[in-house]
N, C-alpha and C positions, 0 to 999 in steps of 0.2 A: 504494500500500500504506500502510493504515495506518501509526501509531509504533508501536502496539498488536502489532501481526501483525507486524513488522519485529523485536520484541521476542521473539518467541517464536518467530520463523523464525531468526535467527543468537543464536545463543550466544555469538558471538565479536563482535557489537556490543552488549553486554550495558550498560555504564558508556554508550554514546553515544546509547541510546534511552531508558534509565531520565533521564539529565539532559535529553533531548529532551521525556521524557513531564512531566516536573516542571515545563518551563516551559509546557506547553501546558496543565496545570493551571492553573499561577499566575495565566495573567490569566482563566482561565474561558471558553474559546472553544477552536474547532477553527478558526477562519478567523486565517488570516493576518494577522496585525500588521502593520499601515499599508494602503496601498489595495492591494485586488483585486478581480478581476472575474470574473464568475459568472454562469453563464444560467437563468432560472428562465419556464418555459413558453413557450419560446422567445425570449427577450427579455434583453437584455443588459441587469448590475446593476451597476454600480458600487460597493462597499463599503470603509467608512474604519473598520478599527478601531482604537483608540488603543492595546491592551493594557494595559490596566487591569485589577487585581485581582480578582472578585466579580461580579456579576450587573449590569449596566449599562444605561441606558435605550437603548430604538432610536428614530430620527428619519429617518422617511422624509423625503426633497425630490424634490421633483416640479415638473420644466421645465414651460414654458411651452410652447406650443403654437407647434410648427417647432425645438425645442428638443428633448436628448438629453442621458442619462445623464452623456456627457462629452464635453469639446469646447465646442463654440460652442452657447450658450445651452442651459449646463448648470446645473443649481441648485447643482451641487457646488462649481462652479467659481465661480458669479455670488454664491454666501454663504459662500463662502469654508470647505465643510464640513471638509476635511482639518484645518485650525487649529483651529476651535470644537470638531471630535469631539476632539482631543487637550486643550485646554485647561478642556472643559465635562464631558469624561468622561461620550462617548455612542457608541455605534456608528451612523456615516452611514450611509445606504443610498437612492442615487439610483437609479431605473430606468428604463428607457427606455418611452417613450410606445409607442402602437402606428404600426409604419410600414409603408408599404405598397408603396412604393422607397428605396434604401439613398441615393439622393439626396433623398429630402424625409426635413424631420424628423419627429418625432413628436407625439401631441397624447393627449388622454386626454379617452372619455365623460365630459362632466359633466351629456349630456344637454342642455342648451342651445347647448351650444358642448363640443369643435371639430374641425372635419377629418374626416379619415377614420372615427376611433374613433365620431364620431357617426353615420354615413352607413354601416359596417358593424354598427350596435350594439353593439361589444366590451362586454364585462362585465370592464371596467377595474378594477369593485370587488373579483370575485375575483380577479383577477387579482394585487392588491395585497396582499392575503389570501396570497394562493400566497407573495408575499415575504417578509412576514411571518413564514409560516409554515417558509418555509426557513429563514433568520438565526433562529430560535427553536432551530429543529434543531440549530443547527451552535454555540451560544451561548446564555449563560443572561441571558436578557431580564426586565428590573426592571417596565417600563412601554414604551409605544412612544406615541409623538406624531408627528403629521403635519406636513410645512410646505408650502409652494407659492407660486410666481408666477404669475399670469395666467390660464392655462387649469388648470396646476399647482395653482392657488390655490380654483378651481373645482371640483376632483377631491376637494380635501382639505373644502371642505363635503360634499360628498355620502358622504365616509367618514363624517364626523362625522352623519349622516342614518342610511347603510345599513349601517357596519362598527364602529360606536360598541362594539359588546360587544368587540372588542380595539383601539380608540383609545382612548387615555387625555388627549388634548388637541391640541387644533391652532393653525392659525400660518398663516392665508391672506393672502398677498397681493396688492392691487392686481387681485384678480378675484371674477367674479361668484355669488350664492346662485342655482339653479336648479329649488330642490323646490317641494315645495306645504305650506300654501296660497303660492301665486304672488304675484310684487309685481305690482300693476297700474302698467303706466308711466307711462302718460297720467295716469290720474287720481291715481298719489298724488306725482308730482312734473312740475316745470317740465324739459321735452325739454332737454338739454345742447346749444350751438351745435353746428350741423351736423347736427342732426337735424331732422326735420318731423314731423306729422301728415297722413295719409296723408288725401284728399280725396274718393280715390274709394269706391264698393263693394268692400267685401273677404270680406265671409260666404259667399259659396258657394265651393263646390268648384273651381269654376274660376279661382280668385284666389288659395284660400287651403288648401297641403296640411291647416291643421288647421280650417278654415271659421272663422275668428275674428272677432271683432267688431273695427272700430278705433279704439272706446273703451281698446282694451286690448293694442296693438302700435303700434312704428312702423318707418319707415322710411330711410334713410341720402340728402341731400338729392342726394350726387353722384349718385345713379343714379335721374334723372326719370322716364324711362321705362320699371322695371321695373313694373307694376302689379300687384305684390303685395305683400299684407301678409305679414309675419313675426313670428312669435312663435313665444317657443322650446319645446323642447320640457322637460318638467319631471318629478319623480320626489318619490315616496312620503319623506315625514321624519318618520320616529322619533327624537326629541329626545333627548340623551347624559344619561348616567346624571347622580347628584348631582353635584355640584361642579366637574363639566366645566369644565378651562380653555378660552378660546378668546382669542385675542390677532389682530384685524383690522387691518393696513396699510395703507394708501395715500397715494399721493406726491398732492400738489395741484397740479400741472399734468399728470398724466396724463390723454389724449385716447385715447388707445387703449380702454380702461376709462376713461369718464367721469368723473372722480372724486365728483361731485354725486350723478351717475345710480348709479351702482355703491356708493357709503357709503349711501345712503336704500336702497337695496337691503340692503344689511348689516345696518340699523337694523330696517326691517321683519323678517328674520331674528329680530333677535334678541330682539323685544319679540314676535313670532307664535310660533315656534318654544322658544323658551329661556325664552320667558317673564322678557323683564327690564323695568325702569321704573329711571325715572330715573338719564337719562346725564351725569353732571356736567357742571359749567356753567364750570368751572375745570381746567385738567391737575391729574392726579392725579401725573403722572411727565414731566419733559422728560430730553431728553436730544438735544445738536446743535440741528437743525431740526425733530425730531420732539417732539409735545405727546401724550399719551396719555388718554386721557377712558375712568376707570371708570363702570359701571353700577353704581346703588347697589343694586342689588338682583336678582335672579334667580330663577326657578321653581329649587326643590331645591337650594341651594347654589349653583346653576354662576358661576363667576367669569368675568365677559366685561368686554371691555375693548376700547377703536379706537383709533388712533394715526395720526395726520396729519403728515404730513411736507411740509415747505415746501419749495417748490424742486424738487420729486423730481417726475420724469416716470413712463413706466413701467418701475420694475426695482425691483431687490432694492437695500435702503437700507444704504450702508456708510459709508465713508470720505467720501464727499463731501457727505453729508448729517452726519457727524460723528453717527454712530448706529446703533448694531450691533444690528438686526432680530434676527437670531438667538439675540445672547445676552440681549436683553429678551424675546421669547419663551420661553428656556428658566426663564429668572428668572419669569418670569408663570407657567410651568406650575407652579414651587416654590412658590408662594406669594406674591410680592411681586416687586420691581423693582432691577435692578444694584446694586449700590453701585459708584460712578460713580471712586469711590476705589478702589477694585480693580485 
């Protein structure tokens, strides 16, 4: 029962709902102050509100692939969103990937990559949307920006591609762009160790489910004898309105995500799609082990930005890298970068 209905059903709780209903005014939400949890199209949500006054931004995070809302390889947990919603003054909202046993985790279409979500089709985007669209309901939402690791990281391009009319900026990291026009791998970079060029014929049907050339796929060197080529699969990009922030991460010893192969990936992004040139030749921003490198320039305003981290394998960049990904993403979507004195 509502406060509302609770209010007009006892007369004799009259002073215990009216002070109930004033604070559920105060901060601007009908959701619960500090974390709860909420199902939206069947799917467990994780949500951090700080209770803050006024219309506040939302910031989806979005696990990695085998990763979940909460628990073990949760974005909430891995960026530490409970402290940043309270100190950055945002409403978290982590959701759970799609899973198909309560023993495997979760993964999310990006269409290239990964798991299930890809191999059932899910429509991960609406699905995100439905999130959205509920924390809208329930709370008055300023702006909403995306974040991500890994497969996480891959979801949040392809919002920034097909849900751009309600994202207002993203925050991907240490994972891959998957739309069109496509990077070619072969031809616009050097294979990262461990990988090869594929020797044999791979254009017909019988090698390759999408008939591809191997000008333009490869293959993984542990498995000699699978005789297929791979190449993933890719999606339609419509480029984010003006001034679209976008702020890209990666650690420089990630092998999971190649860091060489997955940043030339990025690059193409965002000089085909975003339309940018000239990626400074200096950081624009350090901070810890990460160096930050603005584009001097953008189609329509959009502010884009990449950030390389030394040291950092594949995860979310914190304390041991002495550099808080999240609050220089939210800094990025403002305008500019921490004050490090803060």
């Amino acid at each position: 029962m509502s406060i509302v209905k609770a209010f007009l059903a006892t007369a004799g709780c009259l002073s215990v709902a009216v002070s109930a209903l004033r604070k559920q005014k105060a901060v601007g939400s009908a959701l619960p102050v500090g974390e709860s949890q909420v199902t939206v199209s069947g799917r467990r949500v994780v949500i951090h509100n700080p209770g803050q006054s006024g219309s506040l931004p939302l910031v989806l995070g979005l696990h990695g692939w085998g990763g979940s809302a909460k628990g073990g390889g949760s974005f909430c947990g891995d960026a530490n969103i409970a402290e940043h919603s309270s100190s950055l003054g945002f409403i978290g909202v982590c959701p759970d990937g799609y899973r198909v046993h309560d023993d495997i985790g979760g993964s999310w279409n990006a269409a290239g990559c990964c798991g299930y979500s890809v191999d059932d089709n899910v429509d991960d985007v609406q699905f995100l949307r439905d999130v959205v669209s509920y924390i809208k309901q329930h709370a008055s939402i300023s702006k909403v920006y995306a974040m991500g690791i890994s497969n996480g990281a891959m979801m949040t391009f392809r919002l920034a591609c097909e849900a751009n009319d309600i994202i207002d900026g993203v925050a991907p990291m240490s994972g891959g762009w998957f739309g069109r026009p496509a990077f070619n791998v072969i031809g616009s970079h050097p294979l990262p160790e461990g990988w090869h060029n594929s020797t044999f014929e791979c254009s017909s049907e019988a090698n390759s489910s999408q008939s591809v050339s191997c000008s333009s796929c490869y293959d993984y060197a542990t498995s000699p004898s699978d005789n297929r080529c791979w190449k993933s699969k890719t999606f339609s990009c419509t480029a984010p309105a003006a001034n679209f922030p976008m702020l890209y991460i990666h650690g420089e010893n990630d092998t999971e995500e190649p860091y060489k192969l997955v940043v030339a990936d990025f690059h193409h992004y965002a000089q085909e799609v975003l339309g940018c040139v000239g990626l400074a030749t200096s950081p624009n921003y350090i901070e810890g082990k990460a160096k930050c490198f603005e584009y001097a320039s953008c189609s329509e305003g959009r502010r884009v930005t990449f950030c390389s981290v030394r040291g950092m394998g594949h995860s979310v960049p914190g304390s041991r890298e002495k550099f808080d990904g999240v609050r220089a993403a939210w800094s990025w979507f403002h305008g500019g970068w921490p004050s490090l004195a803060a």
